[in-house]
C-alpha positions in Angstrom: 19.3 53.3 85.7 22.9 53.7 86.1 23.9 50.3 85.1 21.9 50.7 81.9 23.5 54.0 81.3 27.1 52.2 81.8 25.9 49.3 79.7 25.3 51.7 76.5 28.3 53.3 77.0 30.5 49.7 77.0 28.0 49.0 74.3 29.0 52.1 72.3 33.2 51.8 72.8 32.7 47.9 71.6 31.1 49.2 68.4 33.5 51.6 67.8 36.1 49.5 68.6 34.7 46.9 66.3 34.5 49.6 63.5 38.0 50.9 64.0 39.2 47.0 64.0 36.7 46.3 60.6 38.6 49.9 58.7 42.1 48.6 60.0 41.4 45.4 57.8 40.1 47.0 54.9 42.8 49.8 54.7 45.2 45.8 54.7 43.9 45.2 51.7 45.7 46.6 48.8 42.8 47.1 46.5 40.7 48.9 49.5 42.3 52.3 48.1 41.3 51.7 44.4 38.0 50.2 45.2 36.9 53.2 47.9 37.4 56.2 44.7 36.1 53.7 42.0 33.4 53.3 44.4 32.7 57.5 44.6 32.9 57.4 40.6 30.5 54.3 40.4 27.8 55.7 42.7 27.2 59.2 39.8 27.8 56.4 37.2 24.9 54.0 38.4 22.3 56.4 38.4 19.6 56.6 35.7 19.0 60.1 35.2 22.3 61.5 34.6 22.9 62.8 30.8 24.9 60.5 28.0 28.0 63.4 28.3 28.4 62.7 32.1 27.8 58.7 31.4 30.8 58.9 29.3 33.2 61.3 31.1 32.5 59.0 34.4 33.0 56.0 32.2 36.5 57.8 31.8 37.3 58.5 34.8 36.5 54.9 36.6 38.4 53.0 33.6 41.5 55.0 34.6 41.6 53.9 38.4 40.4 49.8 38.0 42.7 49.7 34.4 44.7 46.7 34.9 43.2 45.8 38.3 40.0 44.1 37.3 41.1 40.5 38.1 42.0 41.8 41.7 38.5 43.1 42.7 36.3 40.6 40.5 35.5 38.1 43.7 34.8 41.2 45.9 30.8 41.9 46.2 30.8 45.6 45.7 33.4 45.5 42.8 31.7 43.1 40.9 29.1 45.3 40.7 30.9 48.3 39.8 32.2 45.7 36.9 28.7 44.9 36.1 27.7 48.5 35.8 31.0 49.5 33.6 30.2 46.3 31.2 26.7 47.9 30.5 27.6 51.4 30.2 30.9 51.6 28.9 31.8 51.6 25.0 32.9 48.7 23.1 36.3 49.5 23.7 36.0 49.9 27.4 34.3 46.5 27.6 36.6 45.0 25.8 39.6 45.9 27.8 37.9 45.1 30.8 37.0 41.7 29.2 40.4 41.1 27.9 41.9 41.4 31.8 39.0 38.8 32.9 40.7 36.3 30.3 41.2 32.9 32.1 39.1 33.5 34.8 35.6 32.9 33.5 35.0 29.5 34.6 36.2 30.2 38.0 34.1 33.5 38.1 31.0 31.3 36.8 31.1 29.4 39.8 31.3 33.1 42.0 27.8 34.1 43.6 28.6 37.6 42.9 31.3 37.1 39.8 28.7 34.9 37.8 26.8 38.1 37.1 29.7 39.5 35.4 30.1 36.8 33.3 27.0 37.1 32.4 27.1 40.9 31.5 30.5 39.9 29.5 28.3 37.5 27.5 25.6 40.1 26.8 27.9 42.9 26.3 31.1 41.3 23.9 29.8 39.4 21.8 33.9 39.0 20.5 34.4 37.5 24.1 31.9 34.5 23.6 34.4 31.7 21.8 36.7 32.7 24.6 34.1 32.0 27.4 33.2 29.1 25.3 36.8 27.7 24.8 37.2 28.1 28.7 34.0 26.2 29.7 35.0 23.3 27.4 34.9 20.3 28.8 33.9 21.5 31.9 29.7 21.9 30.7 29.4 18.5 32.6 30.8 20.1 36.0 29.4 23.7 35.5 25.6 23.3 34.7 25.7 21.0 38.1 26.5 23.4 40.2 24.0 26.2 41.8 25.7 29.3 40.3 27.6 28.2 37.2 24.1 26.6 36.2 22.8 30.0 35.8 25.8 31.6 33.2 25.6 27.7 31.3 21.7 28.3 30.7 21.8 32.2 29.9 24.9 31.5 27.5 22.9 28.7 25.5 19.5 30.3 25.5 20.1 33.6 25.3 23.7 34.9 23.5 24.8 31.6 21.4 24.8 31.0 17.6 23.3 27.7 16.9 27.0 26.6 16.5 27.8 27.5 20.0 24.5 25.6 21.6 25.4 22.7 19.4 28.8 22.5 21.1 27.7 23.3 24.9 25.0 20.6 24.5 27.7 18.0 23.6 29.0 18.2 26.6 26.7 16.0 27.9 26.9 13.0 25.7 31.2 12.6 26.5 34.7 13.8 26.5 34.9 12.0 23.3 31.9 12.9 21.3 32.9 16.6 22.7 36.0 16.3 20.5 34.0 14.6 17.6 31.7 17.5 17.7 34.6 20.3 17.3 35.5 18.5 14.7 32.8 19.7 12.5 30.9 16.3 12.4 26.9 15.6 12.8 25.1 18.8 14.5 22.6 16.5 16.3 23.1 13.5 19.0 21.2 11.2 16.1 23.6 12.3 13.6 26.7 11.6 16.2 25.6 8.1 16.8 24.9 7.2 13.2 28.7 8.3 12.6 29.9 6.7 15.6 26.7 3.4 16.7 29.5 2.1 18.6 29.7 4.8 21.0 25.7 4.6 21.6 25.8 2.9 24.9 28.3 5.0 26.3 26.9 8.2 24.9 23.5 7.3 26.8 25.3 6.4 30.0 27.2 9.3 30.6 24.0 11.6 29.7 21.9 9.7 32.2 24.7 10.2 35.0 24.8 13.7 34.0 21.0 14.1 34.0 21.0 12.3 37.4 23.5 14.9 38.7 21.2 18.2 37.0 17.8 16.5 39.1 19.9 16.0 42.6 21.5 19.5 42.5 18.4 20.9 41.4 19.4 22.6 38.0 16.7 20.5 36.2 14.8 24.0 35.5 17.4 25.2 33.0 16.6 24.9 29.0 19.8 23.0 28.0 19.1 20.5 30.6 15.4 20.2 29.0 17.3 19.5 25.6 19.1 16.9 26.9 16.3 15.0 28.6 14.3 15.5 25.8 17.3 13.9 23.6 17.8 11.0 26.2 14.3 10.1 26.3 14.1 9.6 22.7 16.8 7.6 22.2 17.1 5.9 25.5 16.1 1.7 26.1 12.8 1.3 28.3 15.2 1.0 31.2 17.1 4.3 31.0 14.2 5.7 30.3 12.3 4.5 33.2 15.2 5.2 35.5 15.3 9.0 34.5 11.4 9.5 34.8 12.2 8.0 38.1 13.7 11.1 39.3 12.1 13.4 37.1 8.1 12.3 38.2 7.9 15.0 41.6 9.7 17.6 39.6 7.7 17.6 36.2 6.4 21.0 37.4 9.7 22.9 37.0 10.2 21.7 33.5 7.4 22.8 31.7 8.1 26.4 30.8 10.1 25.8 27.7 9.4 23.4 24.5 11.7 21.0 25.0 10.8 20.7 29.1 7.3 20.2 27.8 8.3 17.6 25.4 9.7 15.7 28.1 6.7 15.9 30.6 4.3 14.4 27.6 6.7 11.8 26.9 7.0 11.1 30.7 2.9 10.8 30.9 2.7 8.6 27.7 5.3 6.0 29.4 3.6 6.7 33.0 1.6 4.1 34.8 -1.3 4.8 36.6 0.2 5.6 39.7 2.8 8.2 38.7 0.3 9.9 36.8 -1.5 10.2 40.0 1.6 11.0 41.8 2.3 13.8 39.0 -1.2 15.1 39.2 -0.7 15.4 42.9 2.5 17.6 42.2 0.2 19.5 39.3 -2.4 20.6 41.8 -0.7 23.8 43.9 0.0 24.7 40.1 -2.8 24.1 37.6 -3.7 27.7 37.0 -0.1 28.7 35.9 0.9 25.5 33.8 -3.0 26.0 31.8 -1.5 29.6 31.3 1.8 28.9 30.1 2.7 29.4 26.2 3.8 25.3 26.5 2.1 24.1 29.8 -1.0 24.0 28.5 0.1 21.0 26.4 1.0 18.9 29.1 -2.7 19.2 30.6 -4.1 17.9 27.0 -1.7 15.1 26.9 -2.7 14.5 30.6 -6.2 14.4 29.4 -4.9 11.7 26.7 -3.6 9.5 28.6 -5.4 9.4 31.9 -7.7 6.4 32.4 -8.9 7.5 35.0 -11.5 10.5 34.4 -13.1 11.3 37.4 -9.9 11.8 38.4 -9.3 14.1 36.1 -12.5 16.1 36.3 -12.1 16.6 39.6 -8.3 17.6 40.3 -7.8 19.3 37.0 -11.1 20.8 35.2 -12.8 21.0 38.6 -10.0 23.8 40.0 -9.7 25.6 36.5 -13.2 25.6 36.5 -12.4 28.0 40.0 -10.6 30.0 37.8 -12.8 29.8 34.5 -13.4 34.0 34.2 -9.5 34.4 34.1 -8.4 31.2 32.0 -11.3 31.3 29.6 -10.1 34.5 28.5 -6.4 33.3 28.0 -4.9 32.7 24.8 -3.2 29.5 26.2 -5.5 28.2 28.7 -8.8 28.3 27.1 -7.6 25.8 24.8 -7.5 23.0 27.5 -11.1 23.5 27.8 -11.6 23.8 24.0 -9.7 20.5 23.7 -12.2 18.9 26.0 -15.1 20.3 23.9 -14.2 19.9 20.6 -10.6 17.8 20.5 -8.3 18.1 18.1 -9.9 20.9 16.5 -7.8 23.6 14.2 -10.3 25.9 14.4 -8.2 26.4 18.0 -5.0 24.5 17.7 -2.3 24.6 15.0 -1.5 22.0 12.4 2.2 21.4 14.0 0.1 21.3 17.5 -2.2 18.6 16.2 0.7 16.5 14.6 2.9 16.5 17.8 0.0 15.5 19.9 -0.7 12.9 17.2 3.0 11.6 17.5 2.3 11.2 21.1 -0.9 8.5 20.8 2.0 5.7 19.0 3.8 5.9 22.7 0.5 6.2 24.6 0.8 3.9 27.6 -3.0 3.5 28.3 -5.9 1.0 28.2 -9.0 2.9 27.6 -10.0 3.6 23.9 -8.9 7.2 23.0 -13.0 7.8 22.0 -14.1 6.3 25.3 -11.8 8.3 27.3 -12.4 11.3 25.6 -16.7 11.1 26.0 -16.0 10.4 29.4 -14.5 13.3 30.5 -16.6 15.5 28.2 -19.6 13.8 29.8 -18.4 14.7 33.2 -16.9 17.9 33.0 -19.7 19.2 30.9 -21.6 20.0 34.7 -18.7 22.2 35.9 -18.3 24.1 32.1 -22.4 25.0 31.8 -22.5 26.0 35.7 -19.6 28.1 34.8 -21.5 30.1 32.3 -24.8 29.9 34.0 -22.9 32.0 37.0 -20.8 34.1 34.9 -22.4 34.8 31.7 -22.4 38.5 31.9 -18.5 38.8 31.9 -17.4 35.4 29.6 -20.1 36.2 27.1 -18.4 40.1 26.2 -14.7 39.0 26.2 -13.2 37.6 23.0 -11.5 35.1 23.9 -14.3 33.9 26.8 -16.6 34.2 24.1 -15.3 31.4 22.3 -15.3 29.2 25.1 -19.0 29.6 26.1 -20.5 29.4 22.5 -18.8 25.5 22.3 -20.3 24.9 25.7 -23.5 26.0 24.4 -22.7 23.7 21.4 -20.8 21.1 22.6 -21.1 20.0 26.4 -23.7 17.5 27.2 -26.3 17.5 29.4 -28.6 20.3 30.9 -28.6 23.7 29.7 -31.4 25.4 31.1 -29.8 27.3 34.0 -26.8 28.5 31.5 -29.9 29.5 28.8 -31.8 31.2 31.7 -28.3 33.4 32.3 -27.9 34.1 28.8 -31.9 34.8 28.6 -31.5 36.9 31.3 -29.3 39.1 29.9 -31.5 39.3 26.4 -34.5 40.6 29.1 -32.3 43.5 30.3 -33.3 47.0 29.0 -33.0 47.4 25.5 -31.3 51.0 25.8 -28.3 49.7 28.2 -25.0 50.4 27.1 -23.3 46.8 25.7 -27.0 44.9 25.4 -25.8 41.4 24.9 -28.1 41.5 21.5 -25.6 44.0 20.6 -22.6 43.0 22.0 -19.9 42.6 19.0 -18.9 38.9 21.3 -22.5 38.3 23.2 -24.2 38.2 19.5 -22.1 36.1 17.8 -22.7 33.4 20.6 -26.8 33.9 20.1 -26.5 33.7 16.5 -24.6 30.6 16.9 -27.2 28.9 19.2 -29.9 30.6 17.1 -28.7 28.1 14.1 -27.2 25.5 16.4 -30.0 23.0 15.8 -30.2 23.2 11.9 -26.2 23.4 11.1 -25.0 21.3 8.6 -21.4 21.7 9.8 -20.0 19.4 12.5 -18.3 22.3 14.0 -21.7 24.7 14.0 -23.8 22.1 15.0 -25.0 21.2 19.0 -24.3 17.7 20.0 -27.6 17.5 21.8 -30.7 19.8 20.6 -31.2 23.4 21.7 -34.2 24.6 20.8 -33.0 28.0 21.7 -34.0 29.8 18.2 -38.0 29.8 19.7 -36.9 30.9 23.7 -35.3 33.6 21.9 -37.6 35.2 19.9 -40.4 35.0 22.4 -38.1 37.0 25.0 -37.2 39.6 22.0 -40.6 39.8 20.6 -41.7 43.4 21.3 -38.3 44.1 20.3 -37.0 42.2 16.6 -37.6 45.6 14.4 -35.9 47.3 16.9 -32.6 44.8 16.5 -32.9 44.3 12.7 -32.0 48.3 12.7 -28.9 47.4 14.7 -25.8 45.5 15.5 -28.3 42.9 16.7 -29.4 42.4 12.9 -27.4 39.3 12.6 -29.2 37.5 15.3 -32.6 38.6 13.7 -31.3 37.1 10.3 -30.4 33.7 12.1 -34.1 34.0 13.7 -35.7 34.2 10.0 -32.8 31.6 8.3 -34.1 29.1 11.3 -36.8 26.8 10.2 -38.6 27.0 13.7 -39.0 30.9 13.9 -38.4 31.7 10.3 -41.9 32.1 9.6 -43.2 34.0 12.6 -39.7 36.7 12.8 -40.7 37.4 9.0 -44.3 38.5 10.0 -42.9 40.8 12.9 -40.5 42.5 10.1 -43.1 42.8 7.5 -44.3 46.1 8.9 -41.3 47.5 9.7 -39.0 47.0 6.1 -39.0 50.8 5.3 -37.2 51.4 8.4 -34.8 48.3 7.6 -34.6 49.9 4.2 -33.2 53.1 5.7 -30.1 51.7 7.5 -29.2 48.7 4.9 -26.5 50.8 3.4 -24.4 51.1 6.4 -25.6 47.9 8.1 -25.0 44.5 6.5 -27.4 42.5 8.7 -29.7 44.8 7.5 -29.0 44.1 3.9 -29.0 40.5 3.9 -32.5 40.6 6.0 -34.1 42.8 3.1 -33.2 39.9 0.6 -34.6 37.6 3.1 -37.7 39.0 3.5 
């Protein structure tokens, strides 16, 4: 017990010793003065809840002790984020002047784990300081978007607080020194327009980008947005074996690309050109992250070019619609994702994809790298996804039948996938049989109703888009569930589905004679309820 009671006391005089030997350095330092009272200032100034007066007269007081210091204490953790915090809450002039004494020193800060977040704040916060940043980056873009923390100031400066001008000139930094100094010039704005000035520079353009793009992939800084333009740039306009040298090291890393336009560009290109094993290989990578990519506002592209290209469809069915399919009560009812499975259902379809979607997808088929024909391919894997997609809404029909977007999704299974039915019609029956006085009735459901009505007419359609691909025969099911009921419904937000019923040539006949009774009643609520109305002209 002793010894343990000696030990903590050694223990104790080495820390304080340690302590006394750590304050002896700092009080060394010249700055350690100025940094411990802009430090007292700093912690009032950082806080959220303190008025705009006191934001200001602390503002004051911490611009008078690191005035004319700034480039001392830039590289030091806790002052950068002093910097930081004066940046964001000082007035223009306050930003400026600190700004003006960081002159010269923004590349160097860039490449600072703690000074790359002033730069950063400098870029967002003095806008007057960004031709400077600019002008002291030049020529060094090739260098700086290669390395781990300068990669992160490059990509926030071009995506986020550049004029077109600005972007124009960091992205040229990857096709030269030479076409760098063509481009400040005020010469073409695009790499197309700088190679029809200057052909004879092509080759070495396309070389330099490609070593540069090789550098981006090894160092990891692939995921940034100007990269993406570049790649997508490269892969446009390089030869079959540039190209297939940079897809090379792209294939494993596809993934981390696909969250902006241009990095989604680049993945379909990269699966048009693919052969059979890299797709696999880039399926493979996929997998851990279907469920995000389907979600993502340009992901969801690179599964419908996947679904393109790939010969391969059982493949596809079962390591890409199979695990969505896990996932089908979330993604049906997501603006991006649903439209994978809509693409499967009903292709090219701008009912649910834009014009400009269709087109780019259509530009994609002329570089299509596959053997099966597009129509083949595309029945296959509607034939065997169709299985997963109508289990799906035979198990969760209650929930995908009353969400928007879900809704959508079930009524072109119901129309669209192939095969049997019955157990998703059961589900859907199911929830016709439930008590007519629930809250939300599917009859009456504003979502649930219009998927009914849809199946209702499915069978006599005349539109391709309305009409099922294999008969229904749902309008008769349906009316002999709803039977003791139809007068009820026509009174109702369930009158549309009774006015399908009587517009359907196989229960037309035999709805009218349950109504026939009942049209004072249907009388009575036709001036507030248009179902109503149209079934009293029906009838």
């Amino acid at each position: 017990m002793e010894d343990l009671f000696d030990n903590l006391i050694v223990l104790a005089g080495s820390h304080q010793q340690q302590k006394a030997l750590k304050n002896e350095r700092k009080g060394q330092d010249p700055t350690y003065d100025m940094i411990t009272k802009a430090k007292k200032i700093w912690e009032t100034l950082r806080r959220g809840d303190i008025s705009r007066e006191e934001t200001k007269n602390m503002m004051e007081k911490i611009m008078a002790v690191i005035t004319g210091h700034v480039k001392d204490i830039i590289f030091k953790h806790d002052a950068s984020r002093m910097i930081q915090t004066c940046l964001k809450k000082g007035n223009s002039q306050q930003r400026n002047q600190i700004a003006s004494e960081l002159v010269g020193h923004f590349q160097e800060l860039s490449k600072s784990m703690y000074g790359k977040f002033i730069v950063t704040k400098t870029l967002e916060y003095c806008p007057k300081q960004r031709d400077q940043i600019l002008s002291e980056f030049r020529t060094h873009v090739r260098k700086l978007i290669r390395h781990k923390d300068a990669s992160t100031v490059v990509e926030a400066f071009y995506s986020q607080f550049s004029t077109a001008a600005q972007r124009n000139e960091l992205l040229a930094e990857f096709y030269g020194p030479e076409m760098t100094l063509f481009n400040r010039g005020g010469g073409a704005k695009t790499l197309e327009g700088l190679l029809e000035l200057l052909p004879e520079k092509r080759e070495a353009v396309l070389k330099f980008m490609s070593e540069t793009l090789m550098g981006c992939m090894d160092k990891g800084t692939v995921v940034h947005s100007i990269v993406h333009k570049a790649l997508l740039q490269y892969l446009t306009l390089a030869d079959q074996k540039g190209r297939e040298n940079i897809m090379g090291h792209l294939r494993d890393s596809l993934q981390e690309i696909l969250h902006t336009r241009e990095g989604s560009k680049v993945a379909m290109i990269c699966l048009s050109y693919a052969t059979p094993k890299d797709r696999k290989a880039i399926i493979k990578n996929f997998k851990p992250f279907l469920v995000k990519i389907a979600r993502d506002e340009y992901g969801y592209l690179v599964l419908i070019r996947l679904l393109d290209v790939m010969d391969d469809t059982v493949l596809v069915n079962k390591a890409v619609v199979a695990e969505l399919c896990k996932n089908a009560a979330e993604l049906f009812a997501d603006k991006f994702a649903r439209r994978v499975f809509l693409y499967i259902l009903v292709g090219r379809n701008t009912k649910y994809l834009s014009p400009d979607t269709v087109r780019q997808l259509t530009e994609g088929d002329a570089i299509r790298q596959s053997k099966k024909d597009p129509k083949i391919r595309a029945d296959e894997i509607l034939k065997e996804a169709s299985p997963l997609l109508i289990e799906t809404v035979a198990k969760k029909a209650p929930v995908l039948m009353r969400e928007k977007l879900s809704s959508q999704v079930v009524q072109e299974i119901m129309l669209h996938a192939l095969g049997d039915k019955s157990a998703a019609i059961s589900a859907i029956l199911n929830l016709v049989d439930e008590d007519i006085e629930k809250e939300n009735h599917i009859m009456q459901d504003r979502f649930g109703n219009r998927i009914i009505k849809a199946m209702v007419k499915a069978d006599s359609a005349e539109e391709a888009n309305d009409k099922a691909t294999e008969p229904l025969e749902f309008a008769p099911m349906l009316l002999e569930h709803i039977k003791p009921h139809v007068p009820f419904y026509a009174t109702n937000f369930g009158s549309f589905v009774i006015v399908s019923l009587v517009e359907e040539p196989s229960t037309s006949k035999a709805t009218k004679k349950l109504l026939k009774s009942h049209k004072k009643e249907i009388e009575e609520v036709a001036d507030t309820n248009a179902g109503a109305k149209t079934l009293l002209t029906l009838l």
